[in-house]
N, C-alpha and C positions, 0 to 999 in steps of 0.2 A: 504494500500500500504506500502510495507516493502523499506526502503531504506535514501537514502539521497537526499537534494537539491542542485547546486552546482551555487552558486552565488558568485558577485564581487563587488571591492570594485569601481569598474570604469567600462568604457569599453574596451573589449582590453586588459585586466589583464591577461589573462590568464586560463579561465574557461573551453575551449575545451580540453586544454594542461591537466588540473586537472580532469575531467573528465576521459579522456583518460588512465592517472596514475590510479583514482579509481580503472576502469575496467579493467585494466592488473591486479592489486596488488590484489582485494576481490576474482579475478575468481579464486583464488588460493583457497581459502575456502570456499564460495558456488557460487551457478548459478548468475549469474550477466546481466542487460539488460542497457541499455543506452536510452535516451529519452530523446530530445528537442522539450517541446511542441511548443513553439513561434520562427519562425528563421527568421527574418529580412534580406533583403541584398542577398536572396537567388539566382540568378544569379552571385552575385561574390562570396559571402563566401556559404558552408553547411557547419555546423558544426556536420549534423549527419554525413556525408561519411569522415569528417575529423580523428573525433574519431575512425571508422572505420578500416581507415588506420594505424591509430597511436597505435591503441593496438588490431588491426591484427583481429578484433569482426567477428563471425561467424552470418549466418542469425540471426539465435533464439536470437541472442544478441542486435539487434538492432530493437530498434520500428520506422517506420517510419512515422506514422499517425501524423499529427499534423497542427496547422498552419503556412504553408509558403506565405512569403509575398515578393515582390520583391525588394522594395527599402529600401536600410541599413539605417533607419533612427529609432526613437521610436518605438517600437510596435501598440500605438495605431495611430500615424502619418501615418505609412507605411500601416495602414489596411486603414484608412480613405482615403488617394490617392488610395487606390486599392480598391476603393469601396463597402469594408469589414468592417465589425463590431467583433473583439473578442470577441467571446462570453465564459465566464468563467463556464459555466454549459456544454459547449460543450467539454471544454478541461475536464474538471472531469468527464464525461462518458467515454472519452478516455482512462483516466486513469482507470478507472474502469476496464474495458477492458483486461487491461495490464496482464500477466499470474502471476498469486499471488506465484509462485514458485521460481521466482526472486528477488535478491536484486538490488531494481532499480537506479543508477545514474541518476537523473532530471536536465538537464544545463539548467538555465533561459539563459534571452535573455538581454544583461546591466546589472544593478543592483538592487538593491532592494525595489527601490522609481521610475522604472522607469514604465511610466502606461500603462497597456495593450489595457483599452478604457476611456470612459469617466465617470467612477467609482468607477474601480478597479488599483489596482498597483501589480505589479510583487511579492511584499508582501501577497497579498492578496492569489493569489494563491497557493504559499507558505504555507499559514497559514491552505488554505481548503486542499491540500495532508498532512499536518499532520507532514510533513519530517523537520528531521532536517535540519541543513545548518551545510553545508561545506563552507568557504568563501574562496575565489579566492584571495590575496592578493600579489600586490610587495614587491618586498624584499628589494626596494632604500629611496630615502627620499621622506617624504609625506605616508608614509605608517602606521605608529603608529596613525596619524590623523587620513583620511580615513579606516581603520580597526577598531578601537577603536567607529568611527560611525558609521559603520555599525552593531558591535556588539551591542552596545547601541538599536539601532530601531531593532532590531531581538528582543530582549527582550525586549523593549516595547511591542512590538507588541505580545509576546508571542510565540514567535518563540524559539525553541529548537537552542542552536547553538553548532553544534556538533566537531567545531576546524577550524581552519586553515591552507592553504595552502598556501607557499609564491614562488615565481615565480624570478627569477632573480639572480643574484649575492649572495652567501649566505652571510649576514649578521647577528651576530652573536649579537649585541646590538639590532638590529630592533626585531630581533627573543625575546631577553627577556622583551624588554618593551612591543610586544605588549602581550603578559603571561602576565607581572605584572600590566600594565594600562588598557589594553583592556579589560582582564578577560577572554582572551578565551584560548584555549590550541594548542597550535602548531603542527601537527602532521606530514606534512612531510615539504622537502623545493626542490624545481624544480630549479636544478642550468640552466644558459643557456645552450642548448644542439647546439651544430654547426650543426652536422646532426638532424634533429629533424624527427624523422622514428620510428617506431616498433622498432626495437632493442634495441633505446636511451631510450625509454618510459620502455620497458620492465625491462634493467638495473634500473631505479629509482623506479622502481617498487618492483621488488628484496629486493631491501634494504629498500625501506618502507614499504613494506607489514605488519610484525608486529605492528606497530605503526597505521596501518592504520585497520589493523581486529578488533582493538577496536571499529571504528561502526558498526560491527555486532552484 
């Protein structure tokens, strides 16, 4: 599977919104598909018809297969109320699946520690697609912490980490500590968007695009 994984440093940071950015900014340079295997909370939020909307995705750009569960709570929480088991060999056939002509955007569901059943972590399957990480981060304070951990257990773990995305207010000191402590490389930053719509995604998209064709 060709592509990246697009994980946070929390919940709620910001991973549909970067998501979203990917697949406006790479469709510029090749085919590009989007895919949330695990979606939680799925009566209030989706986050595949979000991205959807937000960088305007044609059918062939969107995978809809996947595990939906209904209550926004952990992955493996909201399967067990639903009297579901995630199974991690079901989600990598899926992927399997997926058209190999694509570079594929993967949004996990929370963060990187958080567990899909009673053995596996969000990491884990991470680690069996192979994909780097993109990380989801804010741009305010507590983010040099949280990013700099995250990046840490991505390489313990043997995870690729392929940059960062920050989400908020641009901050121009957050932006270089987390480069200089964290060790990852910064690649675009998501200021707040008031209309947050296709057009807004597109504009940041625009102007990150080259910055962002380096993971192809």
């Amino acid at each position: 599977m060709r592509g990246v994984f697009v994980t946070g440093t929390d919940t709620g940071v910001g991973k549909t919104v970067v998501s979203a950015l990917l697949v406006s900014a790479l469709r510029r340079s090749t085919k590009v598909g989007y895919w949330k295997p695990v979606q939680t909370g799925i009566e209030e939020d989706d986050d595949t018809a979000e991205v959807r909307r937000l960088a305007a995705c044609d059918a062939e750009e969107i995978a809809e297969k996947g595990v939906r569960l209904p209550r926004p709570l952990s992955p493996h929480l909201s399967a067990r109320l639903a009297g579901q088991t995630i199974d991690m060999a079901d989600l990598l056939r899926t992927a399997q699946d997926l058209p190999d002509d694509r570079f594929w955007i993967v949004e996990g569901a929370g963060g990187l520690l958080v567990p899909l059943n009673e053995s596996a972590m969000m990491a884990d399957l991470m680690r069996a697609l192979a994909l780097p990480a993109v990380i989801a981060a804010r741009s305010g304070l507590g983010t040099i912490n949280h990013t700099s951990l995250t990046v840490s257990e991505l390489v313990r773990r043997s995870i690729a980490v392929a940059g960062v995305v920050m989400v908020g207010e641009p901050n121009a000191e957050n932006r270089l500590a987390i480069e200089r402590y964290g060790g990852a490389r910064v690649l675009a930053e998501v200021p707040v968007l008031p209309d947050l719509g296709a057009d807004a995604i597109a504009e940041v998209a625009a102007e990150a695009a080259p910055a962002l064709a380096s993971l192809l």
